[in-house]
C-alpha positions as CSV (number, residue, x, y, z in Angstrom):
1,X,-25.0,38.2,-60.5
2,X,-26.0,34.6,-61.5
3,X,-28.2,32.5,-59.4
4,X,-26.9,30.0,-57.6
5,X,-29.2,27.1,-56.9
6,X,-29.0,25.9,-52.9
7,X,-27.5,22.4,-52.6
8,X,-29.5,21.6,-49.4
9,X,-32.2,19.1,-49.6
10,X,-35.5,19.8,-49.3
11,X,-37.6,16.8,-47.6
12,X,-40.3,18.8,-45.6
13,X,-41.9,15.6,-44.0
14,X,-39.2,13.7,-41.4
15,X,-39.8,9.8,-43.0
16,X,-40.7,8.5,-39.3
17,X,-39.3,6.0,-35.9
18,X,-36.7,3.7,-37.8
19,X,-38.7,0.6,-36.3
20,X,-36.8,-1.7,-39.1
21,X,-33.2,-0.5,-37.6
22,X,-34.3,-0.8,-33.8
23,X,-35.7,-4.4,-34.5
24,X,-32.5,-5.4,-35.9
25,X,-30.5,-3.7,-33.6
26,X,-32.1,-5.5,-30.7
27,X,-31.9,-9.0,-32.7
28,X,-28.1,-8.7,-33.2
29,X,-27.4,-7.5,-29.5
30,X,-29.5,-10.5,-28.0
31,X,-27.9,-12.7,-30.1
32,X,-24.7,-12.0,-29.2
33,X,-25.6,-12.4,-25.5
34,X,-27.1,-15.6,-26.0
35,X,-24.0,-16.9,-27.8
36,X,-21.9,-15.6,-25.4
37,X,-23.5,-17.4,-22.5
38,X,-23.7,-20.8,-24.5
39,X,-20.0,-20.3,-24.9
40,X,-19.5,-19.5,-21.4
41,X,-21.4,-22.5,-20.1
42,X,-20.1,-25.0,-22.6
43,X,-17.2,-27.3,-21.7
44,X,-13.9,-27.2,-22.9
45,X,-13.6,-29.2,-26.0
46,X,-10.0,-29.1,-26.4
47,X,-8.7,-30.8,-23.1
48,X,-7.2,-29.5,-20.3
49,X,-4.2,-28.1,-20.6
50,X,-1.1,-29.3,-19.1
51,X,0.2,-26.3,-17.2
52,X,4.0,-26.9,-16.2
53,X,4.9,-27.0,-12.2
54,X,6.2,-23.8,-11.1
55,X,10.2,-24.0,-10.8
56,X,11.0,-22.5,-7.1
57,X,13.3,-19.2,-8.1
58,X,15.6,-20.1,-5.3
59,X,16.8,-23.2,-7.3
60,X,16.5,-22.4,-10.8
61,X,18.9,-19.3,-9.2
62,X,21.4,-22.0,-7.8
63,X,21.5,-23.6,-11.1
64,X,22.3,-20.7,-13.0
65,X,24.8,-19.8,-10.6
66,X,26.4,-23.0,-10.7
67,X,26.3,-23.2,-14.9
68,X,28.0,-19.7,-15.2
69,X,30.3,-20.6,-12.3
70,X,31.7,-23.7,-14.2
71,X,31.8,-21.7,-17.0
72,X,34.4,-19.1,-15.7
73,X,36.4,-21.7,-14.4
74,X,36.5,-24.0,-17.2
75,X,40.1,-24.6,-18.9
76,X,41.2,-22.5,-21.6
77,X,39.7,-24.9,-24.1
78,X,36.1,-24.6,-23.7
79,X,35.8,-20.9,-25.0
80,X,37.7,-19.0,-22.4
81,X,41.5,-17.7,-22.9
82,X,42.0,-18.5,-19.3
83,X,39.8,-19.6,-15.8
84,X,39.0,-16.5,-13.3
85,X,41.4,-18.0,-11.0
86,X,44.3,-17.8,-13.4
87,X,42.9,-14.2,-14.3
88,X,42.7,-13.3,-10.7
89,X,46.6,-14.1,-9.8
90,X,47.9,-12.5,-12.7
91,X,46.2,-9.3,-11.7
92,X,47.4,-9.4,-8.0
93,X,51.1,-9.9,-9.6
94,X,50.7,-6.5,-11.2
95,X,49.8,-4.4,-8.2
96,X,51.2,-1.6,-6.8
97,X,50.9,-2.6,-3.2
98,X,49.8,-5.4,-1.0
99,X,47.0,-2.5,0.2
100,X,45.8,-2.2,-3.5
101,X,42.8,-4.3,-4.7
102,X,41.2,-5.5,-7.9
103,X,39.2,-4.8,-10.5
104,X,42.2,-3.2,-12.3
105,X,45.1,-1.0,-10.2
106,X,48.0,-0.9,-12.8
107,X,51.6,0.2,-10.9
108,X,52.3,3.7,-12.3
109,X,53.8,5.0,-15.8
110,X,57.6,6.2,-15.2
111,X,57.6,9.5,-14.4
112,X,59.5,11.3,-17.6
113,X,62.5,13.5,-16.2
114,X,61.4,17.1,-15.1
115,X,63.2,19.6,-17.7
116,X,65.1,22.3,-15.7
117,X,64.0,25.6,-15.8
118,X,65.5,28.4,-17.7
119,X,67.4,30.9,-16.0
């Protein structure tokens, strides 16, 4: 068998404290705390800004209410084939019964004629 030589280094003596890291370690962190503080502390350059007034959810319901509302019963030329009213009677003409109610009761297919049995 051949010989294989070890790959692991061999540095008997540890090389020391890494004061040199530490130092700058300590630099960067306290200068990051001291610039965080000035920014903190500093006033806003770029103005105040203009925050909109809170719309009460009540109202801006209403109006929404009222916009889709004139919407469904706008005339057939604004977008709609036909207003809800003119949607609603011609549903209630096609009902089975007075006791039926909407969305969508259609009256009944005729019934096809029942074959007679064989005998």
């Amino acid at each position: 068998m051949t010989d294989i030589p070890s790959t692991t280094p061999t540095d008997p003596e540890p090389k020391g404290f890494p004061f040199i890291t530490v130092l700058a370690t300590l630099i960067t962190l306290f200068a990051f705390l001291g610039l965080m503080m000035l920014a903190y502390n500093s006033p806003n350059y770029l103005g105040d800004t203009k925050v909109e007034p809170k719309i009460d959810p009540a109202i801006k319901l209403d109006e929404v209410r009222g916009r889709n509302q004139a919407v469904l019963d706008a005339s057939p030329g604004s977008g709609g084939k036909m207003s809800v009213s003119e949607a609603t009677a011609r549903l209630l003409g096609t009902l089975k019964s007075e006791k039926d109610t909407l969305p969508f009761p259609t009256p009944e297919p005729p019934a096809p004629p029942m074959p007679e049995p064989k005998k």
